[in-house]
C-alpha positions in Angstrom: 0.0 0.0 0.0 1.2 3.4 -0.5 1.5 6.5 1.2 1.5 10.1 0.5 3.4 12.8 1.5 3.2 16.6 0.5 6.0 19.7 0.9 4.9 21.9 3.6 7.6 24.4 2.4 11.3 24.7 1.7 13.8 27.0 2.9 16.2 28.6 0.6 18.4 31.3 0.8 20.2 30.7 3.7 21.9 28.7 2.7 25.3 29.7 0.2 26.4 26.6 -0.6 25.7 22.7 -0.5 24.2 21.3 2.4 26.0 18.2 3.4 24.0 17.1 7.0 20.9 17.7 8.4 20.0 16.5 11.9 16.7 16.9 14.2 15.4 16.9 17.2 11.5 17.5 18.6 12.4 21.0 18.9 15.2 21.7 16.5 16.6 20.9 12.7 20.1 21.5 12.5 22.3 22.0 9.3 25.4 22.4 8.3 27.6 23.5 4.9 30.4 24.7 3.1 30.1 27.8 4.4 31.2 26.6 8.0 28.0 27.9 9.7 26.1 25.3 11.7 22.0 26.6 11.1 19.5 25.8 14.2 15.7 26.3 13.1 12.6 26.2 15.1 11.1 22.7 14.2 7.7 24.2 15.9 6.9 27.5 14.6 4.5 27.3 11.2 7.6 29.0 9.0 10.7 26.9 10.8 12.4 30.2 11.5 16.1 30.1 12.1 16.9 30.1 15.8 20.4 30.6 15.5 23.4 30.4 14.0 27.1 28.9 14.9 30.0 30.4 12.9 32.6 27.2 13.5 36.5 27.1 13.0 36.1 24.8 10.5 37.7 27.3 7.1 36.5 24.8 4.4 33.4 24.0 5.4 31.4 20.8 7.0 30.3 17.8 5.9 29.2 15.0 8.7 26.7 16.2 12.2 25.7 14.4 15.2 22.9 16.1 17.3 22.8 14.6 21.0 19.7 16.2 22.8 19.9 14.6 26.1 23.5 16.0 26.4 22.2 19.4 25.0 25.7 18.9 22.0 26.5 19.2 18.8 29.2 17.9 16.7 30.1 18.8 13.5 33.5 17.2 11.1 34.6 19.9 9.1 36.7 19.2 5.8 39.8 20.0 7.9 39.7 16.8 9.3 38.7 18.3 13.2 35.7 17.7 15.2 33.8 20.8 17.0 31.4 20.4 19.7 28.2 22.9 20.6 26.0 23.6 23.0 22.7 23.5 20.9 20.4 25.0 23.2 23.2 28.3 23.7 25.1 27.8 20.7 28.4 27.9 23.1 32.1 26.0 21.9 32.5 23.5 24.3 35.7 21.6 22.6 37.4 21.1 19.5 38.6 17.9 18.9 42.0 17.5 16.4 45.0 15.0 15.6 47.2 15.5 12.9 47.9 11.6 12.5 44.0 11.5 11.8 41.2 13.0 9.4 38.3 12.0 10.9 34.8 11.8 8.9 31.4 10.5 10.4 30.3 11.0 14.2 27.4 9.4 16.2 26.9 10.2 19.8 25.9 7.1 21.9 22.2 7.2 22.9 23.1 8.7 26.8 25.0 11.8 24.7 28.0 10.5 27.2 30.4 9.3 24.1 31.0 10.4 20.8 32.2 8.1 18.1 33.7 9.2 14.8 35.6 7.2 11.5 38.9 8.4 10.2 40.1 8.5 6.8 42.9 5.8 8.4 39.7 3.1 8.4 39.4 3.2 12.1 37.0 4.2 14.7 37.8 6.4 18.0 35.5 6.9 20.9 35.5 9.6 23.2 34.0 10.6 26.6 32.6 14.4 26.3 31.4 14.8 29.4 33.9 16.8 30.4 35.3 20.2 29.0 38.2 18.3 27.3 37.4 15.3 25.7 39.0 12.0 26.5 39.5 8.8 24.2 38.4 5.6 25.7 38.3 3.4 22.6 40.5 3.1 19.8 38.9 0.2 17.5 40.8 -1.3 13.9 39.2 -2.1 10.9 42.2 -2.7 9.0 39.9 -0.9 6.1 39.7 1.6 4.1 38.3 5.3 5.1 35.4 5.4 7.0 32.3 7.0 5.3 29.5 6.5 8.1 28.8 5.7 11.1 25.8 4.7 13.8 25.1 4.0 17.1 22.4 1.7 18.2 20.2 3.3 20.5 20.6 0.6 23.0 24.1 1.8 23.3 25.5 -2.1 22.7 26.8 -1.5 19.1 28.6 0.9 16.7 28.1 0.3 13.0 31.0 2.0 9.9 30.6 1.7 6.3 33.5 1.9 4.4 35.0 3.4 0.8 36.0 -0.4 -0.3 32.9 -1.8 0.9 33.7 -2.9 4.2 30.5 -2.8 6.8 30.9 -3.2 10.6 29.5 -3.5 13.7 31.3 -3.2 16.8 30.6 -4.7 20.4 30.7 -1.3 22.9 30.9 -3.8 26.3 34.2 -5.7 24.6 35.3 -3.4 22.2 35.7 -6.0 20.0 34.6 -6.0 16.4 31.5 -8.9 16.3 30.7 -9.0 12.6 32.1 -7.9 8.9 28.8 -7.8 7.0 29.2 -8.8 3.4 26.7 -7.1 0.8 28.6 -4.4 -0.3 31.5 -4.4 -2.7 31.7 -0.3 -3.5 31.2 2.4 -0.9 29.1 2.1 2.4 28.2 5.3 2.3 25.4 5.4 4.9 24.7 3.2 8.2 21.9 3.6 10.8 20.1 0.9 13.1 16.6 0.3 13.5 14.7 2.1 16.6 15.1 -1.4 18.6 18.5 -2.2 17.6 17.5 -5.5 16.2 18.1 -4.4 12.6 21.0 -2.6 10.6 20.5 -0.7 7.5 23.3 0.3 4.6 23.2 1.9 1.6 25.8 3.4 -1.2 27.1 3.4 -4.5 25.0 -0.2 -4.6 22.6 2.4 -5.2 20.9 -0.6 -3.2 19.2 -0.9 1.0 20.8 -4.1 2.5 19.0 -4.5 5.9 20.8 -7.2 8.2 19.8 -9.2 11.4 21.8 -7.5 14.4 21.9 -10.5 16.2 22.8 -13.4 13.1 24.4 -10.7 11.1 22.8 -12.1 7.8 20.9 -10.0 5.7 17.3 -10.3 5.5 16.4 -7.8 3.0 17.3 -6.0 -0.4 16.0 -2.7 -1.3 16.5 -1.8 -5.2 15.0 1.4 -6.6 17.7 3.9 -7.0 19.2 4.2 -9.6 22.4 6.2 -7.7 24.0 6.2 -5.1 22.0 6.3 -1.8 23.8 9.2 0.2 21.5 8.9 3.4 19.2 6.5 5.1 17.1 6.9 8.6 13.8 4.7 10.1 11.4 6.1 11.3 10.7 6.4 15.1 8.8 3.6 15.0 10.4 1.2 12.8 8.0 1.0 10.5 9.3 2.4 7.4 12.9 3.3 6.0 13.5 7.1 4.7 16.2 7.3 1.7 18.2 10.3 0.1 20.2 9.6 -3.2 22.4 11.0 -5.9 19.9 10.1 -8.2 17.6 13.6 -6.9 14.8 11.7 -5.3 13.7 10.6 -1.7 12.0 7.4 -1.0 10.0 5.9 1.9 10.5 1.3 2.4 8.1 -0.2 4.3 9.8 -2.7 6.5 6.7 -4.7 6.3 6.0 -4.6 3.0 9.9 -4.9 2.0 9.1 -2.2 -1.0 9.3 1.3 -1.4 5.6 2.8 -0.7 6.5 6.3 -1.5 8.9 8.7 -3.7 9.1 12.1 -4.3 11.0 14.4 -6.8 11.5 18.0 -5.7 14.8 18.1 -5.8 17.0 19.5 -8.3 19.9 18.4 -7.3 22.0 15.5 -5.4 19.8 14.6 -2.0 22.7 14.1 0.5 21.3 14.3 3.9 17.5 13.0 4.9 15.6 12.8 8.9 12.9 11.7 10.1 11.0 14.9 12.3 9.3 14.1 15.3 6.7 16.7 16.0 3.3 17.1 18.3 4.8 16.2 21.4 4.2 12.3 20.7 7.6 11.1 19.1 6.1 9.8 16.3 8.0 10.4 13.3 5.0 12.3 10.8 7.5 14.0 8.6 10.7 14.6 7.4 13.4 16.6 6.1 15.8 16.6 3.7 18.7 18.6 1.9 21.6 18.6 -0.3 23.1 20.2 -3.9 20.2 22.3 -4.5 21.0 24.7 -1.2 17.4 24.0 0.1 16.0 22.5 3.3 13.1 20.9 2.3 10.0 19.9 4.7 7.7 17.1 4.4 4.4 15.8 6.2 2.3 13.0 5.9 -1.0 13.1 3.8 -3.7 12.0 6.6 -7.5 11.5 6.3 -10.2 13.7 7.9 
């Protein structure tokens, strides 16, 4: 069975150049660009003003975000290589995170907002605890691999998931720091990587232009998701689990049912490359009724769901 979705506006104009990452919360979308500036709208008002705005360190721009809301943080990995951390309700630097043996990539904070995670171009995964003003490392993981691309932590904490340029798809054990499964699937660029709402399932997609969905627990995969027809940028379930939101090269978003293992909705209004694509949760329940989604075009685009009355 279908569904339907309509634009309930798009915001352009802010926006100079690309925008790479989008990330939201009840209360807040985030983005983030070539321009360096992290963007904070109101996910409330009728118009999504912008609430503020965070002019970073980052001099050529950013490309990967990570919003924790519990910890009140935001990270963003600019093309430098570094990692900056926000306050999102102030705005306010709280660290900046750099290594010159290291260009790191993606970042997930862990559920609690107590760690932060991030790939490197190395292959291999670092985890920090930000609780305090300077960040400290407490994991250092190997994938022997090639750069990291993505990255996702389950929301019961127990496992980190990277995707990797040559393929490579992982998911690590947090309790044993130890890596617990290679998924095979893949054999171009993982280019996006985020577990289902109960942490029972893993989604990938990349320059497949395919959605491999694996079995946390077996690690085999138990479905195949072809429509695109390029690269799939960005992927993101729903809050509850339901359905599968996609973003791709190709200029289009689609919506999988999980059920249904097919795609029940796409839409076209992009002009452009769709990099980055979230689910919104709005009207105080959670549930995930819309959804966001930017990219080449300079436009934050807004989506709701088409419901009877």
């Amino acid at each position: 069975m279908s569904k339907q979705y309509f634009s309930t506006g798009q915001t352009t104009g802010d926006h100079p150049t690309d925008i790479f990452a989008v990330a939201t919360t009840p209360e807040y979308v985030v983005t983030v660009t070539g321009d360096s500036i992290i963007r904070i709208y109101d996910a409330l008002s009728p118009d999504h003003q912008l609430a503020r705005q965070i002019h970073t360190p980052h001099r050529t721009g950013i490309h990967h975000l990570s919003v924790s809301k519990d910890a009140d943080l935001i990270s963003a990995v600019g093309f430098d290589g570094s990692i900056s951390l926000w306050t999102l309700s102030e705005g306010k630097e709280k660290s900046i995170i750099s290594d010159t043996a290291k260009t790191f990539w993606a970042v997930a904070f862990s559920p609690d907002g107590i760690y932060l995670a991030a790939t490197a171009i190395d292959g291999n995964l670092t985890v920090w605890d930000v609780r305090g003003d300077d960040p400290e490392v407490c994991g250092n993981l190997e994938t022997k691999g090639t750069p990291g691309l993505c990255i996702d932590y389950s929301n019961d904490g127990r496992y980190i998931a990277t995707g990797h340029e040559n393929g490579g798809l992982y998911i690590f054990d947090t309790e044993t720091s130890r890596l617990s499964y290679s998924l095979l699937g893949h054999t171009s660029a993982v280019r996006t990587v985020a577990f289902s709402p109960l942490s029972k399932l893993l989604a990938a997609g990349g320059d497949s232009n395919v959605v491999t969905v694996y079995s946390v627990k077996s690690s085999e995969m138990v479905m195949l998701l072809p429509g695109h027809t390029r690269w799939i940028m960005s992927l993101d379930w729903n809050f509850e689990g339901e359905y599968l939101l996609t973003g791709s090269f190709d200029k289009s978003l689609k919506v999988w049912s999980i059920d249904q293992k097919e795609c029940v909705a796409t839409l076209t209004d992009a002009v452009a490359a769709v990099w980055n694509v979230k689910w919104t949760k709005t009207g105080g329940t959670g549930r995930s009724q819309g959804f966001v989604s930017v990219g080449a075009d300079k436009a934050l685009r807004w989506y709701r769901e088409a419901t009877g009355g």
